[in-house]
N, C-alpha and C positions, 0 to 999 in steps of 0.2 A: 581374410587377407593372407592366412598362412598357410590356409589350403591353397588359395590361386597361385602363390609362390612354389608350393611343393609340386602342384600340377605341372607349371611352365617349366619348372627344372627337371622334371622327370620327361618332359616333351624335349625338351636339349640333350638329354643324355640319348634319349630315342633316334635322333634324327643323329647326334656323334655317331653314335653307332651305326646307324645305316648308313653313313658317310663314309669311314673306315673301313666296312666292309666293301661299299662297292668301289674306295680307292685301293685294295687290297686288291681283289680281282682284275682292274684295268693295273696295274702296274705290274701284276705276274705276269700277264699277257707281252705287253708290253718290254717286259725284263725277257722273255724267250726271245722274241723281235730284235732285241738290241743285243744282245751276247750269245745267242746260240750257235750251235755248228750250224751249218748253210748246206744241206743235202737239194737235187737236184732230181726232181718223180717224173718220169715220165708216165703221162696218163692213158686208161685205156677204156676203148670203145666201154659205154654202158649197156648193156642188152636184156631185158627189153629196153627200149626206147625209153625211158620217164626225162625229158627235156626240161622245163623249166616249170617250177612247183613257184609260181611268186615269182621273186625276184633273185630267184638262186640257182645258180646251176649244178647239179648232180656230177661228183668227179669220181670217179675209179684211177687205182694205179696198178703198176706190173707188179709193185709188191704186197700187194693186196692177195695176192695169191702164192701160198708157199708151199714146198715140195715136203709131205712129210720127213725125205730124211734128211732134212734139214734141219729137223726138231729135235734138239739132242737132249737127255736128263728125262725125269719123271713128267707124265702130263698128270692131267686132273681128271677125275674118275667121273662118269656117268654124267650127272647133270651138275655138277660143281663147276663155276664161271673161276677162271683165272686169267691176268694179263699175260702177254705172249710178251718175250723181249725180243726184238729181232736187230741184229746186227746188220746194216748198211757199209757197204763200201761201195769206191766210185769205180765203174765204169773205162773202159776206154773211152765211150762215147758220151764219157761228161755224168749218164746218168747213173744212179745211186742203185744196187740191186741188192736182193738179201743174199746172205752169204753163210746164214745161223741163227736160230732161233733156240728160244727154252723159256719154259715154264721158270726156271729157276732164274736167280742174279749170272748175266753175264758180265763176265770182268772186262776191264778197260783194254782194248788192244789202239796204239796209233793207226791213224790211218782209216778208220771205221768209225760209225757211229749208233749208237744204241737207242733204239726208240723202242715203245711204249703201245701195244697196241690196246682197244679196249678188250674187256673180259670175254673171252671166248669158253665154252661149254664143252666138258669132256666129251660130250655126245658127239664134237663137231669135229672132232679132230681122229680123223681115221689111223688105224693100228696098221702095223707096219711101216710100210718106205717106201711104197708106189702110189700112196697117195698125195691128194693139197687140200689144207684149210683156207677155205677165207677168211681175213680178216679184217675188221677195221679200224682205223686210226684216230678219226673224231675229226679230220680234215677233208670229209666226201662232200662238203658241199660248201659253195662260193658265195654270196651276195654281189649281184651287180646293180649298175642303177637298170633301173625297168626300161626295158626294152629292147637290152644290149646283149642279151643272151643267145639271141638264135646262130650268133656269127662264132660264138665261143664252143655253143655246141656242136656246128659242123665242123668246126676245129677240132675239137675231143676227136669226133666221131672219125676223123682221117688223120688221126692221128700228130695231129699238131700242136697240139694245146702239151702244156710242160709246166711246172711248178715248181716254185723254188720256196724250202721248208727249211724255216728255223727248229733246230733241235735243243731241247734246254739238255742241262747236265744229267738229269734227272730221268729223262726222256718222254718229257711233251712233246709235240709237233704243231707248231700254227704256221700256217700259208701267210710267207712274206710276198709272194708276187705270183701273178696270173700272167702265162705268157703266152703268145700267137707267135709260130715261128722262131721263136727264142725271144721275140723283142717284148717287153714287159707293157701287158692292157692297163692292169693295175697295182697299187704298189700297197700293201700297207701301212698307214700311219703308227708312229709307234702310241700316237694318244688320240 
């Protein structure tokens, strides 16, 4: 009797916790969605081709690729991975461009916005100021419902396809909307 008890309450502590955990994860998501700055991507051709893997579409952006001397402060040596911070500001044309990046903390300027890209490899990031790294964000790819992808991709691919990214304080990025033309295909729910 005292084992069955001690079992079923170590079976409730187990599933609180996996509970907590995965309402921790859906409400950070969710908390970027609902208070983040609102940056503006425009996206850019994928090449080669890789179209629709399932039921998700493959997204690139123009700030996906940055001008070395944009890279200001120390980078990370040989094969050591570090995030890149890149600073966003808007456009005449609405959309969001880098304007600064660093290895290091960039400080808060108005007017701009700080994201977060994932860890990039000193190997990857060429010496001097003529060259660009790519990078990525952890936002290159969409879920749609099945089927609906080929008309998003010929959108990408001429350039029509636009995304509009919440940015936390912090500098996460999650795709608040999928757009054709500017007009919104889909939106995110915050839950």
């Amino acid at each position: 009797m005292i084992a069955t008890r001690r079992f079923a309450l170590a079976a409730l502590l187990v599933c609180l916790g996996q509970t907590a955990i995965l309402g921790y994860m859906v409400e950070s998501r969710a908390g970027i969605l609902r208070t983040g700055a609102e940056v503006l991507l425009k996206t850019a051709p994928v090449d080669p081709r890789d179209l629709l893997r399932g039921d998700y579409v493959i997204l690139s952006y123009d700030i996906s690729t940055i001008a070395t001397a944009l890279i200001t402060g120390e980078r990370p040596a040989g094969d050591e991975k570090m995030p890149l911070q890149v600073r966003l500001k808007s456009a005449t044309d609405g959309f969001w461009t880098v304007t600064e990046a660093s290895f290091q903390p960039l400080p808060a300027i108005a007017g701009s916005v700080i994201v977060n890209t994932l860890p990039v490899r000193g190997y990857d990031v060429p010496s001097g100021t003529d060259g660009t790294v790519w990078v990525t964000y952890g936002i290159e790819s969409y879920y749609v419902p099945e089927g609906e992808g080929r008309p998003i991709e010929d959108g990408r691919n001429t350039g029509r396809v636009s995304v509009a990214v919440r940015v936390s304080e912090d500098g996460q990025p999650q795709i608040r909307a999928l757009m054709l033309d500017g007009v919104p295909l889909y939106q995110e729910p915050l839950y």
